[in-house]
N, CA, C and O atoms as a GROMACS GRO file, in nm:
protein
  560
    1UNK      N    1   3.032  -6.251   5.310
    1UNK     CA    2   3.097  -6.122   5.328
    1UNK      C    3   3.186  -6.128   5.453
    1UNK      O    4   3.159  -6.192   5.554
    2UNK      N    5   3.295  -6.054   5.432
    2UNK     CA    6   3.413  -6.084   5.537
    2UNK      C    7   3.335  -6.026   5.653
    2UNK      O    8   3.327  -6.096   5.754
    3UNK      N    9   3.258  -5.874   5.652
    3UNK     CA   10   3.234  -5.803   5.744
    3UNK      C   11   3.136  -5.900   5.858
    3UNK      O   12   3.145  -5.922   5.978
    4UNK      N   13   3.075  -5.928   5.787
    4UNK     CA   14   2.950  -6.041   5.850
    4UNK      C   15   3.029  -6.163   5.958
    4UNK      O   16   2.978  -6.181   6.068
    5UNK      N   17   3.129  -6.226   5.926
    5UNK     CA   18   3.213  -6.298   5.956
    5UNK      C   19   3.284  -6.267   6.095
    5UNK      O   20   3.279  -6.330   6.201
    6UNK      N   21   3.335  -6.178   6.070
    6UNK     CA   22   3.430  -6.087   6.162
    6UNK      C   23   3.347  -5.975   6.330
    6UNK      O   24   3.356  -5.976   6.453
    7UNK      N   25   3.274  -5.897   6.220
    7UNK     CA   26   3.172  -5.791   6.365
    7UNK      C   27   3.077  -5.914   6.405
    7UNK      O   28   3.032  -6.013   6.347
    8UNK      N   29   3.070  -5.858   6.527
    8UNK     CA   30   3.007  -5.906   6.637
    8UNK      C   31   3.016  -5.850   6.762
    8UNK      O   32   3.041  -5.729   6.766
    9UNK      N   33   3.000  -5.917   6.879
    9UNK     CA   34   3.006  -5.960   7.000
    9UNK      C   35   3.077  -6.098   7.049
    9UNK      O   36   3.031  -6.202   7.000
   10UNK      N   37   3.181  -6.108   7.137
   10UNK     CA   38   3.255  -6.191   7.155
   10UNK      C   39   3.231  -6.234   7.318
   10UNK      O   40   3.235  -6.127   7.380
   11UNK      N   41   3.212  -6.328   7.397
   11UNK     CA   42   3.251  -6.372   7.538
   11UNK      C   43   3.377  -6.495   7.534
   11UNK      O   44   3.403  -6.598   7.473
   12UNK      N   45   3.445  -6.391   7.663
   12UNK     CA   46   3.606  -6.489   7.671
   12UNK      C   47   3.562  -6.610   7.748
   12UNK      O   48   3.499  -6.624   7.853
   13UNK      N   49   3.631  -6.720   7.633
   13UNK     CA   50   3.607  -6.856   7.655
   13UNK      C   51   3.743  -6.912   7.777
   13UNK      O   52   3.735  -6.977   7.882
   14UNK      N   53   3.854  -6.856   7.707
   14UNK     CA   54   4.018  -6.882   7.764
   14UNK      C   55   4.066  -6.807   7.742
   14UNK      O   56   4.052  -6.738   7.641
   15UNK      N   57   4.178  -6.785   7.872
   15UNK     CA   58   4.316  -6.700   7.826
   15UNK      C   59   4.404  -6.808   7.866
   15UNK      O   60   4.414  -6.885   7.961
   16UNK      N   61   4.454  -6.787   7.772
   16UNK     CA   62   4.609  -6.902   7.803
   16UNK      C   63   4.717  -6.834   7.882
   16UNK      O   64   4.745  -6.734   7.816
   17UNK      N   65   4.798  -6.837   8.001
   17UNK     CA   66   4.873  -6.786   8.061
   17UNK      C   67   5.007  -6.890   8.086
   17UNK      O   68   5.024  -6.960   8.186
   18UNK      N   69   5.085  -6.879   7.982
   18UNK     CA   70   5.201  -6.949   7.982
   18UNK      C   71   5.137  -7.113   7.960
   18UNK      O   72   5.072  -7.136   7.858
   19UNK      N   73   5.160  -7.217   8.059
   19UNK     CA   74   5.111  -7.424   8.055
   19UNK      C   75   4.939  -7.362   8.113
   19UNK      O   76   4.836  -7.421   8.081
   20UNK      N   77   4.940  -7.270   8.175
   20UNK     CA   78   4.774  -7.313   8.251
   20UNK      C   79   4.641  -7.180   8.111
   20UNK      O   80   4.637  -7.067   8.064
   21UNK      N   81   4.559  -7.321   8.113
   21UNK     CA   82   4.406  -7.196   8.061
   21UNK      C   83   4.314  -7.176   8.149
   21UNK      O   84   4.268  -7.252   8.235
   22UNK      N   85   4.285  -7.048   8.116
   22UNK     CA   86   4.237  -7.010   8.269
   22UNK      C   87   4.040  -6.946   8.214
   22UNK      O   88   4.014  -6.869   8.121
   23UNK      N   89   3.980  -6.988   8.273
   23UNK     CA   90   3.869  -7.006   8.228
   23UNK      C   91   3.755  -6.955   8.307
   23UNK      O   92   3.778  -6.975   8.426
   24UNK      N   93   3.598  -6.876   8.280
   24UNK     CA   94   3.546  -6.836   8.392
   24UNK      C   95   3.494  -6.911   8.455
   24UNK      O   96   3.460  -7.019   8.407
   25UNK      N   97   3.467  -6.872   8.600
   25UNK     CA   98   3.442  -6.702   8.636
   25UNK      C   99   3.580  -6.680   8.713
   25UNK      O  100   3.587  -6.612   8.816
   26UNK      N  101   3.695  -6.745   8.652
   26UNK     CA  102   3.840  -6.706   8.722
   26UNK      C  103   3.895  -6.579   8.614
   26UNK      O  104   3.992  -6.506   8.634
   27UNK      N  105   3.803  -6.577   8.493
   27UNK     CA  106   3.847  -6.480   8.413
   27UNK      C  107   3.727  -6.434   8.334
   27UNK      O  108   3.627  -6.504   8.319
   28UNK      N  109   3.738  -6.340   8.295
   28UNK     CA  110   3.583  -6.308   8.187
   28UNK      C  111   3.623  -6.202   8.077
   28UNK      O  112   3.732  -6.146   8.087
   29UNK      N  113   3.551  -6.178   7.988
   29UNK     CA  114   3.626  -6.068   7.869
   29UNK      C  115   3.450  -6.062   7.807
   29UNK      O  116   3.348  -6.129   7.822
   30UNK      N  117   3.495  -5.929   7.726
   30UNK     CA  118   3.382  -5.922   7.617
   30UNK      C  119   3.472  -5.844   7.493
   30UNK      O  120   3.531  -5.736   7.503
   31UNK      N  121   3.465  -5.913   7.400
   31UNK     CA  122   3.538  -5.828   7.239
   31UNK      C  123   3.435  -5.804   7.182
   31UNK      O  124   3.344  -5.883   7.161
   32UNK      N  125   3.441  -5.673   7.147
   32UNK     CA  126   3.303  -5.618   7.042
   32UNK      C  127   3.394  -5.535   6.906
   32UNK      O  128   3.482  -5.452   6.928
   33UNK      N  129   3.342  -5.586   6.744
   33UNK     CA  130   3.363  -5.514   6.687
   33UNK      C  131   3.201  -5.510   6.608
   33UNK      O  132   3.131  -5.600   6.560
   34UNK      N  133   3.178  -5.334   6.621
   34UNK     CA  134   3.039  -5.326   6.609
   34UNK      C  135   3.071  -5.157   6.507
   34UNK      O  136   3.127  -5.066   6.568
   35UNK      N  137   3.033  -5.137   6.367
   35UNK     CA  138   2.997  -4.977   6.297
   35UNK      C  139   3.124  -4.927   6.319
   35UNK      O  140   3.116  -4.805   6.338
   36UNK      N  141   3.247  -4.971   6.326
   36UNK     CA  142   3.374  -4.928   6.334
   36UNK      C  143   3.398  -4.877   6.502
   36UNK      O  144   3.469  -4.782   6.537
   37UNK      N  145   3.357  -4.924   6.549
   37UNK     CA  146   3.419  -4.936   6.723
   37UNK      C  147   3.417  -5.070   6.742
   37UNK      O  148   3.340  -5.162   6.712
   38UNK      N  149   3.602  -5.053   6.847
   38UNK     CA  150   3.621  -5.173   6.922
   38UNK      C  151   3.623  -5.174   7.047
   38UNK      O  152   3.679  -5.082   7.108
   39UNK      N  153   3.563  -5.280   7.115
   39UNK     CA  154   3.541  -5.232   7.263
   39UNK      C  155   3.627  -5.394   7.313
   39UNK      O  156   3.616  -5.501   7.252
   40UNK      N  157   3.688  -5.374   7.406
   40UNK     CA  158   3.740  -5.475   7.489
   40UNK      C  159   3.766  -5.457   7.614
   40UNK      O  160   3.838  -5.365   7.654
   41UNK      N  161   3.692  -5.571   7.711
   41UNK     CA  162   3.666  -5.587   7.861
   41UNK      C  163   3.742  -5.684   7.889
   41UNK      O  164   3.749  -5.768   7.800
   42UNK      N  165   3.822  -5.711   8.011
   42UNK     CA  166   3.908  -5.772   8.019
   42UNK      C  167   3.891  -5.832   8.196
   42UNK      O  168   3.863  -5.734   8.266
   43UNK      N  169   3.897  -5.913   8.248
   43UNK     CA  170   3.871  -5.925   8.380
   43UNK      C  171   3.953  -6.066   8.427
   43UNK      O  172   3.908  -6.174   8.390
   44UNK      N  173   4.084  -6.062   8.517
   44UNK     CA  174   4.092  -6.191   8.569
   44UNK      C  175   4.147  -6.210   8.686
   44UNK      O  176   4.261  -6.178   8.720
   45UNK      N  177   4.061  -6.267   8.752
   45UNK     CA  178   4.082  -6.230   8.942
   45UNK      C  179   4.138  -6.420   8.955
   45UNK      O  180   4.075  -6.480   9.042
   46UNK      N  181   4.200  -6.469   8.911
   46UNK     CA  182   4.258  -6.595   8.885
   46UNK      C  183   4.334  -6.587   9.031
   46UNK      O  184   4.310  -6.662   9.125
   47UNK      N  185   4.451  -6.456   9.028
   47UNK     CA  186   4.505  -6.480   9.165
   47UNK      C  187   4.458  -6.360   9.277
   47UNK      O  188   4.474  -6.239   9.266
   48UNK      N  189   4.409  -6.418   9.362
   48UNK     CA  190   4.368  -6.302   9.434
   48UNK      C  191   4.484  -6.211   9.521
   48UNK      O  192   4.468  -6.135   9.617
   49UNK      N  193   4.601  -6.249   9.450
   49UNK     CA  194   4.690  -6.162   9.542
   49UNK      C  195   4.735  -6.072   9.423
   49UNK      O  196   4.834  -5.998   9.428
   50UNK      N  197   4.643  -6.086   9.307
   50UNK     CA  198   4.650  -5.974   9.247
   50UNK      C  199   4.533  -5.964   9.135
   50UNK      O  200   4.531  -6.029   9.030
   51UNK      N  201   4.441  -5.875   9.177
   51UNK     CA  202   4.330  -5.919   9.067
   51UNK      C  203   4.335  -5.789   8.958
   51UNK      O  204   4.332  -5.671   8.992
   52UNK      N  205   4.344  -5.834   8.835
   52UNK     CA  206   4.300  -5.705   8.732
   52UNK      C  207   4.217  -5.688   8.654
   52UNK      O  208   4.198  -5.785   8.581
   53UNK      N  209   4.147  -5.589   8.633
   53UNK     CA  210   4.016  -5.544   8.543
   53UNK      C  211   4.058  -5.418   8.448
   53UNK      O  212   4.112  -5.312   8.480
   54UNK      N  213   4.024  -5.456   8.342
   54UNK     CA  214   4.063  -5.345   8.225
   54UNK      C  215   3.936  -5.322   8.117
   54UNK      O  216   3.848  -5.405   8.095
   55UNK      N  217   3.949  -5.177   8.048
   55UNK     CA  218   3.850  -5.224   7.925
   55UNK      C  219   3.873  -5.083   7.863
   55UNK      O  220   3.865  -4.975   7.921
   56UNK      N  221   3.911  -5.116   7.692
   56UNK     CA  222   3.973  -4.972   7.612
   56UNK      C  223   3.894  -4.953   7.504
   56UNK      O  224   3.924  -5.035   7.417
   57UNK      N  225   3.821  -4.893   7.475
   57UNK     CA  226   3.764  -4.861   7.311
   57UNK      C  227   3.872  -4.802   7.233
   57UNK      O  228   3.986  -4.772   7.268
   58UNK      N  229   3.794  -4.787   7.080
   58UNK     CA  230   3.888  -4.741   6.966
   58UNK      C  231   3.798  -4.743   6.819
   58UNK      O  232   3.680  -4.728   6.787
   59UNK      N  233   3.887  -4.762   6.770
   59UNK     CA  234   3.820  -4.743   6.670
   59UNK      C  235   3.910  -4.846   6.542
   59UNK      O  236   4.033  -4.852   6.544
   60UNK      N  237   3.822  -4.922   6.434
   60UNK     CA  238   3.867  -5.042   6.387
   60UNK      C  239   3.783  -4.978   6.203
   60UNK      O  240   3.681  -4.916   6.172
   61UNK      N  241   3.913  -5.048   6.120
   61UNK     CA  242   3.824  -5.040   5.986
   61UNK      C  243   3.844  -5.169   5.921
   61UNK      O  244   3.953  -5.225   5.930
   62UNK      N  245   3.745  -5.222   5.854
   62UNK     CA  246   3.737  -5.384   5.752
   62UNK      C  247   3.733  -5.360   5.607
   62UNK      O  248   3.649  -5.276   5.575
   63UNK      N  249   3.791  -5.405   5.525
   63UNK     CA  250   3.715  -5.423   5.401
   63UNK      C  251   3.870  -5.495   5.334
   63UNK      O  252   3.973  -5.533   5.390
   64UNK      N  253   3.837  -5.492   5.225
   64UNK     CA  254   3.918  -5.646   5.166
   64UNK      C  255   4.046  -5.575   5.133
   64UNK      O  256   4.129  -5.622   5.054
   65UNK      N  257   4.057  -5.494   5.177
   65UNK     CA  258   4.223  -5.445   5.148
   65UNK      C  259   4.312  -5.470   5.314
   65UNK      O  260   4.433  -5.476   5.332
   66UNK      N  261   4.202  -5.481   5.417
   66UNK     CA  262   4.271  -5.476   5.527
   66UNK      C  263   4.220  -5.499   5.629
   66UNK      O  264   4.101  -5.520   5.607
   67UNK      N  265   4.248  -5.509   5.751
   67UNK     CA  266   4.194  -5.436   5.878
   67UNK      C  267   4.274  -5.347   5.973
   67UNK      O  268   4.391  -5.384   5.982
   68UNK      N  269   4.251  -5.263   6.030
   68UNK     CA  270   4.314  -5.227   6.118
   68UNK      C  271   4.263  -5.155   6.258
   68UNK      O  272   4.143  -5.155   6.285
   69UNK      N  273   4.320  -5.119   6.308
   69UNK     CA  274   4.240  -5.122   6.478
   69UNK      C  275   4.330  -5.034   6.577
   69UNK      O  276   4.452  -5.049   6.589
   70UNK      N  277   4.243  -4.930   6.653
   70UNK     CA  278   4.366  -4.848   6.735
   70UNK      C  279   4.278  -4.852   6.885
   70UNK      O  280   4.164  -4.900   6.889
   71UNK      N  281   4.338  -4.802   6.994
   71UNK     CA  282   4.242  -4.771   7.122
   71UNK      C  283   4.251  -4.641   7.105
   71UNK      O  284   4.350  -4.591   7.052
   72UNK      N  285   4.143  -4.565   7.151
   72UNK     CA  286   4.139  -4.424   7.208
   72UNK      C  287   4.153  -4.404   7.305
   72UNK      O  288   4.210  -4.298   7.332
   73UNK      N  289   4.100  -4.511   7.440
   73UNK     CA  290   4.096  -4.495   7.579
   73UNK      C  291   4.106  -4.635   7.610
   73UNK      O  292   4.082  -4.739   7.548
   74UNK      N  293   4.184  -4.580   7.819
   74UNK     CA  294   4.181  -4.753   7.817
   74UNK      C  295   4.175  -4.734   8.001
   74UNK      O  296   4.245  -4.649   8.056
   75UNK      N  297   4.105  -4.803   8.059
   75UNK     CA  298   4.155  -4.764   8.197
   75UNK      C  299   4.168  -4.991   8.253
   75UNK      O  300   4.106  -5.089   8.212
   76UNK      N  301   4.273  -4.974   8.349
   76UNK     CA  302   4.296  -5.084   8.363
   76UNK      C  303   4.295  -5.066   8.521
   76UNK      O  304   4.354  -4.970   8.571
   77UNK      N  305   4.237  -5.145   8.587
   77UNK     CA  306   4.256  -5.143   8.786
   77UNK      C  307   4.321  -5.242   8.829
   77UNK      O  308   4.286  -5.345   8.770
   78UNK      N  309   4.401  -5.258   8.906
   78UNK     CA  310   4.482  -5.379   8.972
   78UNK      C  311   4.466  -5.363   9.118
   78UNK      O  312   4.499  -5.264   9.182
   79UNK      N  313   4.403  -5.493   9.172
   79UNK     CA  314   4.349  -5.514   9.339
   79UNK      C  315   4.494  -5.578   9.416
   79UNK      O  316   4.522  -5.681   9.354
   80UNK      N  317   4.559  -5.562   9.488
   80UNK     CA  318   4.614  -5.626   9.597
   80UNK      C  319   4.565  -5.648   9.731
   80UNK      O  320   4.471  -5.578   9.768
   81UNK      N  321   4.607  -5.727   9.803
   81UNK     CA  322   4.517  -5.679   9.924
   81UNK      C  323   4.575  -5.564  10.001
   81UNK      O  324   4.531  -5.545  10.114
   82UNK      N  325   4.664  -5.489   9.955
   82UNK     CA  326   4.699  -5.357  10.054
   82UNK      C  327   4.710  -5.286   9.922
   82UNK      O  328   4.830  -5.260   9.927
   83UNK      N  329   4.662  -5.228   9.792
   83UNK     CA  330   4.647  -5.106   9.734
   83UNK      C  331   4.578  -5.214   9.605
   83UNK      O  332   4.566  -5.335   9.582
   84UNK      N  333   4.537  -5.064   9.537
   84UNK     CA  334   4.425  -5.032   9.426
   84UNK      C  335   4.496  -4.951   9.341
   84UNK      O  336   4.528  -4.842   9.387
   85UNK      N  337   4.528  -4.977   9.229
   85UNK     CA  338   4.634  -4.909   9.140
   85UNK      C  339   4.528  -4.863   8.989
   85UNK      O  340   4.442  -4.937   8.942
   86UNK      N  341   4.555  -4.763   8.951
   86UNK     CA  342   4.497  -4.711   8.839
   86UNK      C  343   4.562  -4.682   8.755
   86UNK      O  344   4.647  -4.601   8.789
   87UNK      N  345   4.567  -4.726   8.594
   87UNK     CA  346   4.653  -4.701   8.473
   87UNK      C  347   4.556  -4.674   8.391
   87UNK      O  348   4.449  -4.735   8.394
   88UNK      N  349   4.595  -4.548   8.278
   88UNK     CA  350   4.497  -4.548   8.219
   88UNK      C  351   4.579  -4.508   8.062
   88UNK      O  352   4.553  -4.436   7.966
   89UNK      N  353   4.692  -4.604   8.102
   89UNK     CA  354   4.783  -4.627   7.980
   89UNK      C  355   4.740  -4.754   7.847
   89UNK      O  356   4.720  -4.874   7.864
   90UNK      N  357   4.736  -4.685   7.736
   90UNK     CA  358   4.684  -4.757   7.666
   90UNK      C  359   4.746  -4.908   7.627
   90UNK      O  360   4.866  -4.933   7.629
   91UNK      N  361   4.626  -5.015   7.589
   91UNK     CA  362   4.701  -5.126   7.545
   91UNK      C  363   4.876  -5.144   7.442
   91UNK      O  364   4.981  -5.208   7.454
   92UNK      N  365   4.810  -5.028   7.333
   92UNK     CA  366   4.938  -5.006   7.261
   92UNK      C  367   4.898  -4.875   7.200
   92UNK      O  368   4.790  -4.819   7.214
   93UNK      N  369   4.998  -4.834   7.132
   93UNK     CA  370   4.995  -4.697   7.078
   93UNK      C  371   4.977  -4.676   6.936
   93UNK      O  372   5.037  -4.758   6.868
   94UNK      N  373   4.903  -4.580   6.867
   94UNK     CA  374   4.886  -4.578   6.735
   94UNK      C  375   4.782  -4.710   6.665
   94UNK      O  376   4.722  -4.790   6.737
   95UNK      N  377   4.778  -4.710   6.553
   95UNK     CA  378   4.716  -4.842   6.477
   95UNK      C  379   4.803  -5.010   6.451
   95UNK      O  380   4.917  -5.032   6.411
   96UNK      N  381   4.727  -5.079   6.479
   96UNK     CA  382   4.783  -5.196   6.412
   96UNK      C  383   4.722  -5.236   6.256
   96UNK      O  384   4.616  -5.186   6.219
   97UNK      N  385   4.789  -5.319   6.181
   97UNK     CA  386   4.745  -5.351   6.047
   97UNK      C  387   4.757  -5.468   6.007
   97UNK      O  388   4.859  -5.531   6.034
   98UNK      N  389   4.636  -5.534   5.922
   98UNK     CA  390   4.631  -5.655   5.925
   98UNK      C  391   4.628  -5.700   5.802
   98UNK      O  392   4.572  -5.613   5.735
   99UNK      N  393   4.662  -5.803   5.725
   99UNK     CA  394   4.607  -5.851   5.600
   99UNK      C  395   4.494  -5.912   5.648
   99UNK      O  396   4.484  -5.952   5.764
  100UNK      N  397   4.414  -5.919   5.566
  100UNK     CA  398   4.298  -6.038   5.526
  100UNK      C  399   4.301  -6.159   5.426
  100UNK      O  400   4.324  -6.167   5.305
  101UNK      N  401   4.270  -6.244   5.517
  101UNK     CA  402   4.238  -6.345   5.392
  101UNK      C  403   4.149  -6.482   5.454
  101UNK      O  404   4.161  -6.566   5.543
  102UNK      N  405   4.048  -6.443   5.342
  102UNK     CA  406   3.891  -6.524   5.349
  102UNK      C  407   3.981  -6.715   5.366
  102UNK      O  408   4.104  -6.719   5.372
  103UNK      N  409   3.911  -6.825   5.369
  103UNK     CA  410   3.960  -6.921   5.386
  103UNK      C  411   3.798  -7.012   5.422
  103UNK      O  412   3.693  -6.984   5.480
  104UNK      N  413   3.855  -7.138   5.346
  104UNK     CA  414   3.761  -7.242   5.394
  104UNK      C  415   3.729  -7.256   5.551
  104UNK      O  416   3.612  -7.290   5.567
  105UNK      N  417   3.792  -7.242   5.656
  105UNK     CA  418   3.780  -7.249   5.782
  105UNK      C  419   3.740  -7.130   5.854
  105UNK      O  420   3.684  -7.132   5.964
  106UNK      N  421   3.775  -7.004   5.774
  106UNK     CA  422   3.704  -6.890   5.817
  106UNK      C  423   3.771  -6.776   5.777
  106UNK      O  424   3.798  -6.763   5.657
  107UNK      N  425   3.813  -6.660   5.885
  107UNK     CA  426   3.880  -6.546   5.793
  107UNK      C  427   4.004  -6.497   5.887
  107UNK      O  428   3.968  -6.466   6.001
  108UNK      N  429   4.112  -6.488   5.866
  108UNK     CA  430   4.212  -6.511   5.902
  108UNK      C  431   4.270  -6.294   5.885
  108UNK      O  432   4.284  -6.242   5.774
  109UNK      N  433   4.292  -6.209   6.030
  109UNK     CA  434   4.368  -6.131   6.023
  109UNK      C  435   4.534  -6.163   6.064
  109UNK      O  436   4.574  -6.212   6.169
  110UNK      N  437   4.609  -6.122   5.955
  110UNK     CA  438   4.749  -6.141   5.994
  110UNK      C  439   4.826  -6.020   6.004
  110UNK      O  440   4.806  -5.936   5.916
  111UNK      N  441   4.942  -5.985   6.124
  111UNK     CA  442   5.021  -5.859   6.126
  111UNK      C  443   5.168  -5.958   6.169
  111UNK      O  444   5.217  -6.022   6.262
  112UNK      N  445   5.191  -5.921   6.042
  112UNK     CA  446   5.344  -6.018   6.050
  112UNK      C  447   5.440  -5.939   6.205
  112UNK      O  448   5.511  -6.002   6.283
  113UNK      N  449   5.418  -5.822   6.209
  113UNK     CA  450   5.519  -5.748   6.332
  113UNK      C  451   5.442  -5.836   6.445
  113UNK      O  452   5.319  -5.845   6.454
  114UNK      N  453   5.530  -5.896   6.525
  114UNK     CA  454   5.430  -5.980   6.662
  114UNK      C  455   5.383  -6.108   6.614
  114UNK      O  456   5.316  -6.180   6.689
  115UNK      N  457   5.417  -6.149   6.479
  115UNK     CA  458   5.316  -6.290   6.440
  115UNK      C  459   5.176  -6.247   6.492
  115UNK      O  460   5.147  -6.356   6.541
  116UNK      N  461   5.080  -6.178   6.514
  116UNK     CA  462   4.937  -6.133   6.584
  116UNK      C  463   4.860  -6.180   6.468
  116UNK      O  464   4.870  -6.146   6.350
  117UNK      N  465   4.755  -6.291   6.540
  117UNK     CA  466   4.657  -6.332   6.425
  117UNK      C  467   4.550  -6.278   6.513
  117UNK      O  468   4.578  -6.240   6.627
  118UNK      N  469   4.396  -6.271   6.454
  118UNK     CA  470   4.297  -6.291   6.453
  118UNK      C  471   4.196  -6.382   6.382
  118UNK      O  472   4.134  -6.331   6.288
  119UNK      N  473   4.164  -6.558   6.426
  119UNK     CA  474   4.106  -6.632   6.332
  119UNK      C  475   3.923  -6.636   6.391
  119UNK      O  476   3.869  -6.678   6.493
  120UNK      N  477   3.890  -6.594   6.310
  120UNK     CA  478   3.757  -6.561   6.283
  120UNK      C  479   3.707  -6.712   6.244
  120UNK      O  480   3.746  -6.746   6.132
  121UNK      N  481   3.634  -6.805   6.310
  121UNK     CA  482   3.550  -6.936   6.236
  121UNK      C  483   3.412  -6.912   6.228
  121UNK      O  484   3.363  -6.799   6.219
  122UNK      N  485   3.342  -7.028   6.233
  122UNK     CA  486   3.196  -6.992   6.242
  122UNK      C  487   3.140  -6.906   6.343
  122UNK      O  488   3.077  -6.802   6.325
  123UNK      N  489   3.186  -6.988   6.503
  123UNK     CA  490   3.104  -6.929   6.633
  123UNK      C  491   3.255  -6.913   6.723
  123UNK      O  492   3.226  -6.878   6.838
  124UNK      N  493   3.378  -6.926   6.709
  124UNK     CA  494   3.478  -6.888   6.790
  124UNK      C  495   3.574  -6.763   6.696
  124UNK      O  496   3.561  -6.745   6.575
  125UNK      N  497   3.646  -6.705   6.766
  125UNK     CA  498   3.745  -6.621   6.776
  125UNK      C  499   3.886  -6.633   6.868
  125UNK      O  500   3.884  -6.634   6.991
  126UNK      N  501   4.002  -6.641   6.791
  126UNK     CA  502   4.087  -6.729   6.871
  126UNK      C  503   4.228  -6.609   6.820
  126UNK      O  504   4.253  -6.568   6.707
  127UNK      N  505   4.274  -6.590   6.901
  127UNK     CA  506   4.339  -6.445   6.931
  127UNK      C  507   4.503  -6.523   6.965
  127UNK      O  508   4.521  -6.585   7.070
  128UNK      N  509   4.618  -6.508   6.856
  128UNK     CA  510   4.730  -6.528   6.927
  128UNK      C  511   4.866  -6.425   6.883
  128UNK      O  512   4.874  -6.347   6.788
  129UNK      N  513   4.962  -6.456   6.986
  129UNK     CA  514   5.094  -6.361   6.917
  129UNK      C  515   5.173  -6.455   6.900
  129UNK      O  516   5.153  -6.553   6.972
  130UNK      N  517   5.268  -6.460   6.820
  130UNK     CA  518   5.413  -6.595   6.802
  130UNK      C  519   5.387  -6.679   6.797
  130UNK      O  520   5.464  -6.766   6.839
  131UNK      N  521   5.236  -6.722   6.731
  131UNK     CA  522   5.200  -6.865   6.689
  131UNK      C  523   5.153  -6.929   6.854
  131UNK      O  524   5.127  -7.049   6.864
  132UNK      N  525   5.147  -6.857   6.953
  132UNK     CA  526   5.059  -6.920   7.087
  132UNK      C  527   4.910  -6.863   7.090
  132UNK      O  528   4.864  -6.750   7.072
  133UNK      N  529   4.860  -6.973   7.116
  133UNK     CA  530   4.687  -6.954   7.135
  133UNK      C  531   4.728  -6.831   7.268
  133UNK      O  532   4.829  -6.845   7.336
  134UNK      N  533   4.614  -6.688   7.290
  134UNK     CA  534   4.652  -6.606   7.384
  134UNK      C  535   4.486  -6.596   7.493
  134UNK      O  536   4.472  -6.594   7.615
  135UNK      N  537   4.383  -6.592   7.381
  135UNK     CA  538   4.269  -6.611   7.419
  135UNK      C  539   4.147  -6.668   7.319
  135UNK      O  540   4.149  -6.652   7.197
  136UNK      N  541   4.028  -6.747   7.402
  136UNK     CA  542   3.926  -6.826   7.270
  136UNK      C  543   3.820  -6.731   7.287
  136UNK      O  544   3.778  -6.745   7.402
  137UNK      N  545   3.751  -6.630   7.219
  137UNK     CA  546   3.612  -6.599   7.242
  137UNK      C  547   3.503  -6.700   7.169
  137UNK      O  548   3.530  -6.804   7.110
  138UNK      N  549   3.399  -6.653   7.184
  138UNK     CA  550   3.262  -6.708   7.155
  138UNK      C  551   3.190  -6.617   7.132
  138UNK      O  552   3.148  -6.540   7.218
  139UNK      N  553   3.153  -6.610   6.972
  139UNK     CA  554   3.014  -6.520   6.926
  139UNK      C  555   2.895  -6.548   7.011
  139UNK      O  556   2.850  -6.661   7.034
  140UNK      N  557   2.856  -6.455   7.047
  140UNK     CA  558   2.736  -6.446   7.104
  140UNK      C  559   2.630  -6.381   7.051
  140UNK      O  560   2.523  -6.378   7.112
   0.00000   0.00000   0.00000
């Protein structure tokens, strides 16, 4: 079953940032898709002359016609060493939409606007836009 495949609990393995992957405890994440909520934690103090922490829920639906996924809320903090900045502007606006399609290697969401995949395998989750790896999770 796709659903089985897909929900979970996720810990960020990598974010790719342009040639460098940046890996913890220089970065950390948690992706949850759990009963139609999506939760995503976001954390990467990589440069300390600017560290940021984010994390937005929403709300996500599966089944073999689709997926799709929106935030409701999102608050994001950015450290400098002379200010503390607060946004609580969302990742993006409205829903995104995905095809599905099951596959020998696992289950594959595609949104042709952005090239944006989501590849679902056994125990990873590997997140990109324009055909670049962006981040690796790990089912947990």
């Amino acid at each position: 079953m796709t659903n089985d495949t897909v929900e979970g609990t996720y810990v960020l393995e990598e974010w790719h940032v342009g040639d460098e992957i940046l890996r913890p405890p220089a970065v950390d994440g948690r992706f949850v898709l759990r009963d139609g909520v999506v939760t995503t934690i976001l954390k990467n103090w990589s440069q300390q002359a600017s560290k940021l922490s984010g994390a937005a829920y929403g709300r996500y639906t599966l089944d073999t016609s689709g997926f799709s996924y929106n935030y409701e809320d999102a608050t994001v903090v950015t450290e400098t060493p002379s200010e503390t900045t607060v946004s609580y502007k969302l990742i993006f606006e409205g829903a995104r939409f995905f095809t599905v399609s099951r596959k020998a290697d696992g289950v594959h969401l595609r949104r042709a606007e952005g090239e944006i995949e989501f590849f679902f395998a056994a125990e990873l989750l590997t997140y990109s836009e324009q055909g670049k790896v962006l981040r690796i999770w790990r089912r947990v």
